[in-house]
C-alpha positions as YAML, in Angstrom:
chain: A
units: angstrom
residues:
- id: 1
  name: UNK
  ca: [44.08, 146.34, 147.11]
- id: 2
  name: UNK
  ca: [45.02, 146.18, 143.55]
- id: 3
  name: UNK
  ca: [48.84, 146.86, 144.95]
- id: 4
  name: UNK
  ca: [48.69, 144.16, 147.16]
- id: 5
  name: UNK
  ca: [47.20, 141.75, 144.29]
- id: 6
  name: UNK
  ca: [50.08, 142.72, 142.06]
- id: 7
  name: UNK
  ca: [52.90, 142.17, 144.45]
- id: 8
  name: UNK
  ca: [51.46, 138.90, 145.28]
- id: 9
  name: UNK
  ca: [51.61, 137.94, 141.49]
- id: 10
  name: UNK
  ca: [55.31, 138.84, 140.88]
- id: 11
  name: UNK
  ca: [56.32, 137.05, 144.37]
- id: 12
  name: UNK
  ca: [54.23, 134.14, 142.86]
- id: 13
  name: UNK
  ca: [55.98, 134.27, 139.17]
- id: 14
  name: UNK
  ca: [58.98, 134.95, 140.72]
- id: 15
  name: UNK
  ca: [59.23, 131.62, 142.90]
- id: 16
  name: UNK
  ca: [57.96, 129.78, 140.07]
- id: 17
  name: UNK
  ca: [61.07, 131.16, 138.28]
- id: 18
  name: UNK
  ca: [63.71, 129.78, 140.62]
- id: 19
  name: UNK
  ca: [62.50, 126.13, 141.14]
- id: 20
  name: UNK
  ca: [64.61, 123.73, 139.33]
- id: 21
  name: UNK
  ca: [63.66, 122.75, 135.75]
- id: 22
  name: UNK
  ca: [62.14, 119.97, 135.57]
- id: 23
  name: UNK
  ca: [63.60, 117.14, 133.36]
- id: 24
  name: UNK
  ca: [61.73, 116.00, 129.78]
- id: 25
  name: UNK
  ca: [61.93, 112.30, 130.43]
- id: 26
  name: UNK
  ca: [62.80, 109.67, 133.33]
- id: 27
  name: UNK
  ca: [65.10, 106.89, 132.93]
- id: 28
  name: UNK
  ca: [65.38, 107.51, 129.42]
- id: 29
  name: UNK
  ca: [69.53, 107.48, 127.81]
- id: 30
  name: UNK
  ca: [70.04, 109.73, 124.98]
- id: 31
  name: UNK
  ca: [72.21, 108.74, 122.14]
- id: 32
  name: UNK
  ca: [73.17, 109.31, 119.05]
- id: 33
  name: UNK
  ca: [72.99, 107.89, 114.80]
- id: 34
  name: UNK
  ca: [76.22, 106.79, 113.80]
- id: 35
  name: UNK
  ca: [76.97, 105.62, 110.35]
- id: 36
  name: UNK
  ca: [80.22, 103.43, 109.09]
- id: 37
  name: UNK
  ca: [81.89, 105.44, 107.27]
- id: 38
  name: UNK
  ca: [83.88, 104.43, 103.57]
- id: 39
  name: UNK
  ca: [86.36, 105.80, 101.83]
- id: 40
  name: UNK
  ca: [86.68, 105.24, 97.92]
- id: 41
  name: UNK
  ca: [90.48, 105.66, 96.80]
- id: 42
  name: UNK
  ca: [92.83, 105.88, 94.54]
- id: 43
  name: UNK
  ca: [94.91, 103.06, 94.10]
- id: 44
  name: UNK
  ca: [98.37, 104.42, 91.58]
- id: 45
  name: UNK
  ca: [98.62, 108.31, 91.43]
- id: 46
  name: UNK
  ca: [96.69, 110.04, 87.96]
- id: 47
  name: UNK
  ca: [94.80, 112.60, 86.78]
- id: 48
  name: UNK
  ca: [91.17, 112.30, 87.26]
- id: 49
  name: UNK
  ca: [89.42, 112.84, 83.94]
- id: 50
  name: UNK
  ca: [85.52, 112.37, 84.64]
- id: 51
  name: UNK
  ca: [83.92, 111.87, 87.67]
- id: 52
  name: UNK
  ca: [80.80, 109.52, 87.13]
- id: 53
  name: UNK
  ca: [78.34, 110.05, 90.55]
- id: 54
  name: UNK
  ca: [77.54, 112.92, 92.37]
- id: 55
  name: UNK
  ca: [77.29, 113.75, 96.03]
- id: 56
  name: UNK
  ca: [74.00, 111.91, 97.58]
- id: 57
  name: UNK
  ca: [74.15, 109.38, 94.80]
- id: 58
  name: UNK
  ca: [73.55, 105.66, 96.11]
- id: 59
  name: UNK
  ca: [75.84, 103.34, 94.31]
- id: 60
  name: UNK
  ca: [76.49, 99.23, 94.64]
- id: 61
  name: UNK
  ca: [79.94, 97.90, 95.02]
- id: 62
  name: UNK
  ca: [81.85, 97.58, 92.24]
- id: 63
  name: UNK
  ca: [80.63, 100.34, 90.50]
- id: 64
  name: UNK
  ca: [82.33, 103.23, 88.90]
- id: 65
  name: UNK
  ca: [83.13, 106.42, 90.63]
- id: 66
  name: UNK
  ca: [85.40, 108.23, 88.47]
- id: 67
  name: UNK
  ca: [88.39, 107.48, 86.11]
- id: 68
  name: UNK
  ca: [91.97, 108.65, 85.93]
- id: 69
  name: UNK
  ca: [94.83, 108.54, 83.49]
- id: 70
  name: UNK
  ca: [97.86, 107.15, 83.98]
- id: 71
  name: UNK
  ca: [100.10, 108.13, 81.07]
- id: 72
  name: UNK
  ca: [103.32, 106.68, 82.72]
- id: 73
  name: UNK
  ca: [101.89, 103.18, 83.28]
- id: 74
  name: UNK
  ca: [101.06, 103.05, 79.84]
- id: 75
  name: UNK
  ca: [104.70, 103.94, 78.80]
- id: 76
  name: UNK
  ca: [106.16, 100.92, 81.41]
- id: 77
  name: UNK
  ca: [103.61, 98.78, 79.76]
- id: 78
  name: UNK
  ca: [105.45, 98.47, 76.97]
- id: 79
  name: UNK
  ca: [108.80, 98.10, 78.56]
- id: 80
  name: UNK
  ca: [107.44, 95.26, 80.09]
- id: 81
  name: UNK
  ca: [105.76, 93.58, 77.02]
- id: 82
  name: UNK
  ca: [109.27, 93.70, 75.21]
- id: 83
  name: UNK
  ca: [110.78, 92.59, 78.20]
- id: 84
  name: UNK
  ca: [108.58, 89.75, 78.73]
- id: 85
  name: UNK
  ca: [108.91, 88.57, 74.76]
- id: 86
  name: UNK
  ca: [112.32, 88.25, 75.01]
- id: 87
  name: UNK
  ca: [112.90, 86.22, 78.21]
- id: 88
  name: UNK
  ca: [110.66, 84.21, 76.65]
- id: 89
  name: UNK
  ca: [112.50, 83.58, 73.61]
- id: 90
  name: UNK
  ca: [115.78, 83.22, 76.01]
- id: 91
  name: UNK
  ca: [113.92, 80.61, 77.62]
- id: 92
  name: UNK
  ca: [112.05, 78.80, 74.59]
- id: 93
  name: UNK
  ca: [115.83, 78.49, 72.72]
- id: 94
  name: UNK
  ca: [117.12, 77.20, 75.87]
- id: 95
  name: UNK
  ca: [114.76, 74.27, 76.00]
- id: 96
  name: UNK
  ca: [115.17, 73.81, 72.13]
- id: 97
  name: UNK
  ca: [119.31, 74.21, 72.34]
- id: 98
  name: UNK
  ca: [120.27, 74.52, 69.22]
- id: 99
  name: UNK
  ca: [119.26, 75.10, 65.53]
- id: 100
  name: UNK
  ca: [120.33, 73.17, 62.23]
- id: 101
  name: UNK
  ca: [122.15, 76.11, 61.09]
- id: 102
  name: UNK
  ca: [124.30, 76.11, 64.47]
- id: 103
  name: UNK
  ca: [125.00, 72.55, 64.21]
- id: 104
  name: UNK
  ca: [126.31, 72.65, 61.03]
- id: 105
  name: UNK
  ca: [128.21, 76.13, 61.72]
- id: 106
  name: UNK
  ca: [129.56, 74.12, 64.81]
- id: 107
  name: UNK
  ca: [130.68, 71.16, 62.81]
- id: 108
  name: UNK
  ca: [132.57, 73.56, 60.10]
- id: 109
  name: UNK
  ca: [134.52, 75.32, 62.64]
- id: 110
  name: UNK
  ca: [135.96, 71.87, 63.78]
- id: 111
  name: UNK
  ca: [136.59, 70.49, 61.16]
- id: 112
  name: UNK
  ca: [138.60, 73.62, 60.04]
- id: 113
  name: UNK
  ca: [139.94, 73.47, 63.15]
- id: 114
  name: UNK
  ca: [141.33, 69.77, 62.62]
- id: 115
  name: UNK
  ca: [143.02, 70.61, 59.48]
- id: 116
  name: UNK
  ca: [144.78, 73.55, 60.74]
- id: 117
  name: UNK
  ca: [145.96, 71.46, 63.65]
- id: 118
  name: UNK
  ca: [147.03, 68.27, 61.16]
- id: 119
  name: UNK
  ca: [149.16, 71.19, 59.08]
- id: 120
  name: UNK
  ca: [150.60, 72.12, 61.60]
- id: 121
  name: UNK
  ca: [151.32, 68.91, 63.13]
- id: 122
  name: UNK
  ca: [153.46, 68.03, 60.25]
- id: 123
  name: UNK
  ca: [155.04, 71.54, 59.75]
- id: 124
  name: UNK
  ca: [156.39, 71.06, 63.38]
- id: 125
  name: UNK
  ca: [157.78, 67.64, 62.69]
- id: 126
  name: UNK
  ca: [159.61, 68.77, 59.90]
- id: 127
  name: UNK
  ca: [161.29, 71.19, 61.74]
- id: 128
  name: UNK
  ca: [162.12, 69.03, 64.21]
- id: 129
  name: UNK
  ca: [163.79, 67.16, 62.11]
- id: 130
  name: UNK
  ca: [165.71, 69.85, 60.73]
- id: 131
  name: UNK
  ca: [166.54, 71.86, 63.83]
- id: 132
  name: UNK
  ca: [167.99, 68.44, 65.21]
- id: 133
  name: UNK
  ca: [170.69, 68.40, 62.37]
- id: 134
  name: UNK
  ca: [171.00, 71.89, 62.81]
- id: 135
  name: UNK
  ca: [169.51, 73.31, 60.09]
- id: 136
  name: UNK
  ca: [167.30, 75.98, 61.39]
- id: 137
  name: UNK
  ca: [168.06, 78.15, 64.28]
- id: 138
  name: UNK
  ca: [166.45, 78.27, 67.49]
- id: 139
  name: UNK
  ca: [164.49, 81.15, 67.18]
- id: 140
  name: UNK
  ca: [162.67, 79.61, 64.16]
- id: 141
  name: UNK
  ca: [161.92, 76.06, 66.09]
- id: 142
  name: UNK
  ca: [160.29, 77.98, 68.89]
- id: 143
  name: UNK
  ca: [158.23, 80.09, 66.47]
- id: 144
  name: UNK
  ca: [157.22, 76.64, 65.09]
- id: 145
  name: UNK
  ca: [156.88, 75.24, 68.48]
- id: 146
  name: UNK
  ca: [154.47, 78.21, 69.31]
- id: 147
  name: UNK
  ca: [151.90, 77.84, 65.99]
- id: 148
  name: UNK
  ca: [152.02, 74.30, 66.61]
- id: 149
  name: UNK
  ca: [150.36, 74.49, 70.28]
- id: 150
  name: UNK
  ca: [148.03, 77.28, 69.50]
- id: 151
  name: UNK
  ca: [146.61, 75.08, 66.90]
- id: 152
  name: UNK
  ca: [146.29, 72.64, 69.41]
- id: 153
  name: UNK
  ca: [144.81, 74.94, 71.87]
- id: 154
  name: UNK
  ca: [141.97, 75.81, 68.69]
- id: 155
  name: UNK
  ca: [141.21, 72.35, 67.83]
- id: 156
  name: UNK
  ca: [140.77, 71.89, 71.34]
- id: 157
  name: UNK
  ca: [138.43, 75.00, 72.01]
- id: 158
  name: UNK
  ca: [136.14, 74.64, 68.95]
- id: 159
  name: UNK
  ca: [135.59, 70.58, 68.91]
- id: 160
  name: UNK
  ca: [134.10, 71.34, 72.91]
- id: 161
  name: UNK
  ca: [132.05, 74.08, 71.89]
- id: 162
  name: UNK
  ca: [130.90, 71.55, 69.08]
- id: 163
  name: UNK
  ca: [130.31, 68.61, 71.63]
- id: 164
  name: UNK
  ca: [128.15, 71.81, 73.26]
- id: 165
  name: UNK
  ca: [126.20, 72.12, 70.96]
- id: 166
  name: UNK
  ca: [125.16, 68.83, 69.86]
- id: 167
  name: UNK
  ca: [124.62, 67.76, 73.52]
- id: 168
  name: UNK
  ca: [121.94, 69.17, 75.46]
- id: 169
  name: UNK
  ca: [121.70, 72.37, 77.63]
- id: 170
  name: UNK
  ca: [122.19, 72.66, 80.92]
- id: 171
  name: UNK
  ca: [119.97, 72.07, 83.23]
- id: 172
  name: UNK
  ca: [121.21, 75.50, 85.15]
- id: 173
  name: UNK
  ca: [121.03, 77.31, 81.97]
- id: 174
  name: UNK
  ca: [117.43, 76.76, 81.40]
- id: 175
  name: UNK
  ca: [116.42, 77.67, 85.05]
- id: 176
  name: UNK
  ca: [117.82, 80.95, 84.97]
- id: 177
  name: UNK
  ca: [115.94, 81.50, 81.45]
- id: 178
  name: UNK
  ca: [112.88, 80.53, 83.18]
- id: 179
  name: UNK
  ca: [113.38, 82.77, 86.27]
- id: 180
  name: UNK
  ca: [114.33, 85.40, 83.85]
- id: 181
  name: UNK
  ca: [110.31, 84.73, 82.62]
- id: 182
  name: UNK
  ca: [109.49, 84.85, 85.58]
- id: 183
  name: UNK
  ca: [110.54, 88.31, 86.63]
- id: 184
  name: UNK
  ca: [109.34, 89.32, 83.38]
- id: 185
  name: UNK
  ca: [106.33, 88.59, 83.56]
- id: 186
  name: UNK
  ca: [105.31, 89.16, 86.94]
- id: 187
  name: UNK
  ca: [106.39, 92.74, 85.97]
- id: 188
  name: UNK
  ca: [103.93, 92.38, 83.17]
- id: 189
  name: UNK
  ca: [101.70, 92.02, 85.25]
- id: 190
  name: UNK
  ca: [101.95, 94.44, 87.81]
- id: 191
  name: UNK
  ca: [101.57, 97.00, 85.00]
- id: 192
  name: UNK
  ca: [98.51, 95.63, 83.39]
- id: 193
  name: UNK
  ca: [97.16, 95.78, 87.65]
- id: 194
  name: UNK
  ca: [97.93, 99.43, 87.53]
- id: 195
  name: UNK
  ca: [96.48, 100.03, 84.26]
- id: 196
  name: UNK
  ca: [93.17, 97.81, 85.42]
- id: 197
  name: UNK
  ca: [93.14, 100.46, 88.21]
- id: 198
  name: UNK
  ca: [91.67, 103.76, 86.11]
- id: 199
  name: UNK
  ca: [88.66, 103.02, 86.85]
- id: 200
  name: UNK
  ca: [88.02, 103.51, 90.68]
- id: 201
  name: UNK
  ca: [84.68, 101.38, 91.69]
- id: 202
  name: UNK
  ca: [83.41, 101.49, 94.82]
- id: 203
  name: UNK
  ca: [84.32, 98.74, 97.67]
- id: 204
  name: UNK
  ca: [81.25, 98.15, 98.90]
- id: 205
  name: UNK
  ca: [77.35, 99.47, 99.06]
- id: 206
  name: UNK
  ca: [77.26, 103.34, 99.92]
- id: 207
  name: UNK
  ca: [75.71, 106.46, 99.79]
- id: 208
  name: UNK
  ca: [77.67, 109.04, 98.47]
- id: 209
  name: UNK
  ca: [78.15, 112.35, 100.80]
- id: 210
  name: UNK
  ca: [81.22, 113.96, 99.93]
- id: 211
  name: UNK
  ca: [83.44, 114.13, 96.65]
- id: 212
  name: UNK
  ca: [86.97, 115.83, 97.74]
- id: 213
  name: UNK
  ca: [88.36, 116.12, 94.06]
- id: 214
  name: UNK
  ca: [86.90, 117.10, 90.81]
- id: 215
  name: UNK
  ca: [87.82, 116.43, 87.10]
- id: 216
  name: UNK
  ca: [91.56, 117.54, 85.86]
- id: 217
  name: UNK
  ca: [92.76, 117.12, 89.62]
- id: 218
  name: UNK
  ca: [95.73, 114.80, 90.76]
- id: 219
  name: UNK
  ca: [94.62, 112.07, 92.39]
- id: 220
  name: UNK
  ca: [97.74, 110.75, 94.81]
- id: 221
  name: UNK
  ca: [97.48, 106.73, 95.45]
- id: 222
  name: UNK
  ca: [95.19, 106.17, 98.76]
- id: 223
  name: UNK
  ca: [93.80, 109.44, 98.65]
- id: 224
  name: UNK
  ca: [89.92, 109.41, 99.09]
- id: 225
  name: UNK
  ca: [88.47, 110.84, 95.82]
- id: 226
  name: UNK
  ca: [85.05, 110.64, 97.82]
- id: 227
  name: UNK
  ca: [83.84, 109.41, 100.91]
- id: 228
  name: UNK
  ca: [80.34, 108.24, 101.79]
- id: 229
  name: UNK
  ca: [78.44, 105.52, 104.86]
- id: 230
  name: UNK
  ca: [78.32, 102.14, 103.83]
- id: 231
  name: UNK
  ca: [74.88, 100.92, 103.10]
- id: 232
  name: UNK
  ca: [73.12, 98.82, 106.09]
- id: 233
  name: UNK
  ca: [75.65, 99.76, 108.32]
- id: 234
  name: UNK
  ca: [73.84, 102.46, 110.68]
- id: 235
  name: UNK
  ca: [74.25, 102.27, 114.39]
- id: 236
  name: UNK
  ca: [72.42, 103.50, 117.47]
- id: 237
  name: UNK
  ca: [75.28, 104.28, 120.46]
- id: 238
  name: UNK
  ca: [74.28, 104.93, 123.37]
- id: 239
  name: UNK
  ca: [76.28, 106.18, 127.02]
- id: 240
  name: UNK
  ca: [74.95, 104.00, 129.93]
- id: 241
  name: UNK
  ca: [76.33, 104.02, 133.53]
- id: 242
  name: UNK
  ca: [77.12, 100.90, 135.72]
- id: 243
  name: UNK
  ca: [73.89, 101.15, 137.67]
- id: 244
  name: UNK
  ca: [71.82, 100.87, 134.50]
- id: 245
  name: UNK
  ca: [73.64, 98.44, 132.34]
- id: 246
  name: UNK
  ca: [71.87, 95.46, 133.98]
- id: 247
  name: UNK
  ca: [68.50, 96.69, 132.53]
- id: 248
  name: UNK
  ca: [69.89, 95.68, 129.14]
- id: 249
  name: UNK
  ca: [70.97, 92.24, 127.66]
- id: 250
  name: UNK
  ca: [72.71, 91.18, 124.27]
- id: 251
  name: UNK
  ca: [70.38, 90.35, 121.62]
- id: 252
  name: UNK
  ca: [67.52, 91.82, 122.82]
- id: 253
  name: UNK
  ca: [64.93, 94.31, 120.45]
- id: 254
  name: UNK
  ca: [64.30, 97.38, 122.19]
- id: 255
  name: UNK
  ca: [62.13, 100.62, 121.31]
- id: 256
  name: UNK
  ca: [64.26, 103.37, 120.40]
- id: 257
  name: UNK
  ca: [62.34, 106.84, 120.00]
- id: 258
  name: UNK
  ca: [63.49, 109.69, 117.67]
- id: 259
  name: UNK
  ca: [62.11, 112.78, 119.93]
- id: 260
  name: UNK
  ca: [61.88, 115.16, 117.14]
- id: 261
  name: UNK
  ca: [60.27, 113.07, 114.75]
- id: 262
  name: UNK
  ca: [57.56, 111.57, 116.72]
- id: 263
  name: UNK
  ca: [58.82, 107.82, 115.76]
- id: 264
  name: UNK
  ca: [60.15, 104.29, 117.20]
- id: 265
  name: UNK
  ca: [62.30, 102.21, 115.62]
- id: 266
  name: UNK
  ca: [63.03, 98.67, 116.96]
- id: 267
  name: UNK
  ca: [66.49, 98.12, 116.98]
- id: 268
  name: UNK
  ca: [68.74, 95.38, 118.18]
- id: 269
  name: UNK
  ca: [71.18, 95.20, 120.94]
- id: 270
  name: UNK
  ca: [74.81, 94.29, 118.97]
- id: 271
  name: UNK
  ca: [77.42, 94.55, 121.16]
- id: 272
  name: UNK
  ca: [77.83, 96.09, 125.44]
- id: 273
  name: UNK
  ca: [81.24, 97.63, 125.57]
- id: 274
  name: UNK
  ca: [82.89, 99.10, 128.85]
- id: 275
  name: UNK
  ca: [84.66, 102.36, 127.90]
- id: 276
  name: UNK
  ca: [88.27, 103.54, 128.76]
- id: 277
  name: UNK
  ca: [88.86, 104.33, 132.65]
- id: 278
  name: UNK
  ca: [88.79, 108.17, 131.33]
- id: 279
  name: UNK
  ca: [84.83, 107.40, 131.09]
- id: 280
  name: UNK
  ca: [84.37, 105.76, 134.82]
- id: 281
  name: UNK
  ca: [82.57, 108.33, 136.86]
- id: 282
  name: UNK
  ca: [84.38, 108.20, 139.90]
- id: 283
  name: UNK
  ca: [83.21, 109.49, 143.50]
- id: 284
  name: UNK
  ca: [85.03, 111.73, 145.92]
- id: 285
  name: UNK
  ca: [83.22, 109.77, 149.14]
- id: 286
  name: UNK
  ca: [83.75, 106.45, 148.41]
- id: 287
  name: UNK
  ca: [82.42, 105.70, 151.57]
- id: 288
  name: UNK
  ca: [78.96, 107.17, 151.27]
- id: 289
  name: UNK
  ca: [78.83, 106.27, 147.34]
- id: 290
  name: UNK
  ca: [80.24, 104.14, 145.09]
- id: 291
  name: UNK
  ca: [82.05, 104.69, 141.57]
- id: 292
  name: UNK
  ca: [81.00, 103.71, 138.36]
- id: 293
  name: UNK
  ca: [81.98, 102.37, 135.31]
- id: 294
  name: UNK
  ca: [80.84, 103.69, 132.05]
- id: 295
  name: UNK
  ca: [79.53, 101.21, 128.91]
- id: 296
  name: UNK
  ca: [78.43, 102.29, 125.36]
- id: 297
  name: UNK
  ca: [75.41, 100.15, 123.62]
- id: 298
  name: UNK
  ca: [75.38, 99.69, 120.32]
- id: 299
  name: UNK
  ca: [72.45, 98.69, 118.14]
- id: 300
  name: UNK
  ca: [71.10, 98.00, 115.26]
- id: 301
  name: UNK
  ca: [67.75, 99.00, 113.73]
- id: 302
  name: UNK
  ca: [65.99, 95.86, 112.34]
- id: 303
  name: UNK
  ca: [64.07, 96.95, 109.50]
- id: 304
  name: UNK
  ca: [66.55, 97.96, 106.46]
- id: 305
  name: UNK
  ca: [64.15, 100.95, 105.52]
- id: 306
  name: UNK
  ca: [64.73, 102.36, 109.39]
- id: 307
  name: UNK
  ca: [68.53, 102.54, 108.67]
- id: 308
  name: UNK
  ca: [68.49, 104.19, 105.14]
- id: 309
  name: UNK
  ca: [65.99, 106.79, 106.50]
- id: 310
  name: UNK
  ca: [68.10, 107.50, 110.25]
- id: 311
  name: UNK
  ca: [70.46, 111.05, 109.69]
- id: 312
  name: UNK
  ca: [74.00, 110.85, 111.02]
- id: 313
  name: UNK
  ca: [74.21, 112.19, 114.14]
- id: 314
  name: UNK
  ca: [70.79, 112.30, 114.73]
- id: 315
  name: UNK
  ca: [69.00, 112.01, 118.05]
- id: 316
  name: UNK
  ca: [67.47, 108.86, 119.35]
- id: 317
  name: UNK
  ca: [66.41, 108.02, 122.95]
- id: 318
  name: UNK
  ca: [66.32, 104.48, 124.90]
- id: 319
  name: UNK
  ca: [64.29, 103.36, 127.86]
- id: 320
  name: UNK
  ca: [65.92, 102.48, 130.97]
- id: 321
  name: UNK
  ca: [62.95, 100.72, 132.65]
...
């Protein structure tokens, strides 16, 4: 008797074994917490000399992360400043044109000029003279000749560069000072930008979760010193197939339940996406059953204090019904 009874409970425990397990929940889609995630980087390559949060830290945009030195933009920062002063003294003296002192150095030239040319105006006519009643000899008229038109050729020279200078400049002239300036000081500039960049602040509202380099590392430009999910910006995704995508519609709230913490959060329907044809679920016998496509909710928890307290990657579940 007592065998009997004891088979009968393994047969029993055993069949209970091999039926199928039963599921937790009904038309309920799991999915997952997402979080956007930020980046906080470098903008000109230095040497990161204090880091000023740590990792979990919550920090507002525009505030400081950490600060770097960048001895070599300090060095082109001067180059730029002298450069910069003197295109714009290049371009101030050619709007002035020129100074007293240059007038009157012009005006002494020329006139020197004039009375080396009048000197040799008459030198030349007495040897004329004197090589037409064949005085002199050839050689000493063409040396003559020859002092004669150079003197010319200086008069000539210095009372233009005089009319230069008490004229005004040209108009070409003073452009190209002034694009000089120009280049100057948009070089200025983009120094003074790189220099304004030792401080790395952060873009935007985050939470701090990982810090990838430490004080007296090299920070290259558009490397992430630390990387962290942007404030207000957490996401419920969810996986839903063809046949249940009608249950849902755009801007709806719906109940989403965290299974392991015993909670709902009310959360609102963003955006209904169809994923990539590598997501369609496709059927072997089209002719008994149709495929179907694949589309990803997301939402959006309403209250604020519901996102900032949702883990990455957590958990959540959503009604089907």
């Amino acid at each position: 008797m007592k065998r009997n009874l004891f088979v009968s409970i393994a047969i029993g425990t055993l069949l209970s074994a091999c039926q199928p397990e039963k599921p937790l929940t009904t038309g309920v889609i799991e999915g997952k917490v997402k979080k956007e995630t930020v980046s906080v980087t470098a903008k000109v390559t230095g040497r990161i000399t204090k880091l000023l949060v740590s990792e979990g830290d919550v920090v507002h945009k525009g505030q400081p992360i950490a600060s770097i030195d960048i001895p070599e933009a300090e060095a082109k920062l001067l180059q730029a400043q002298g450069a910069y002063t003197s295109a714009k003294a290049q371009y101030q003296m050619a709007r002035n044109g020129a100074t007293t002192n240059e007038r009157k150095q012009a005006n002494a030239a020329a006139t020197a000029a004039n009375d080396q040319y009048a000197l040799a105006e008459k030198s030349f006519t007495r040897i004329k003279n004197m090589y037409r009643d064949s005085l002199i000899s050839a050689q000493q008229y063409d040396e003559m000749l020859t002092k004669y038109q150079s003197a010319k050729a200086q008069q000539t020279g210095t009372l233009a560069k005089r009319d230069e200078v008490d004229g005004n400049v040209r108009a070409e002239r003073i452009q190209m000072a002034y694009g000089d300036m120009l280049r100057a000081e948009g070089a200025l500039k983009e120094v003074q930008s790189a220099l304004r960049e030792k401080v790395i602040v952060a873009a935007q509202d985050m939470t701090i979760e990982s810090i990838s380099l430490h004080e007296g590392e090299l920070a290259p430009a558009g490397y992430a010193v630390a990387t962290g999910y942007a404030t207000g910006r957490t996401y419920l995704r969810f996986t839903v197939g063809e046949k249940q995508i009608g249950t849902f519609v755009k801007g709806n709230i719906y109940a989403v339940k965290l299974p392991y913490g015993n909670k709902t959060v009310n959360a609102k329907l963003l955006t209904i996406k169809e994923l990539g044809s590598y997501a369609s679920r496709t059927s072997s016998y089209p002719t008994y059953e149709l495929g179907e496509a694949t589309y990803e909710l997301k939402l959006m928890p309403v209250n604020p204090a519901d996102q900032a307290a949702l883990l990455t990657n957590q958990t959540v579940m959503l009604s089907a019904n």
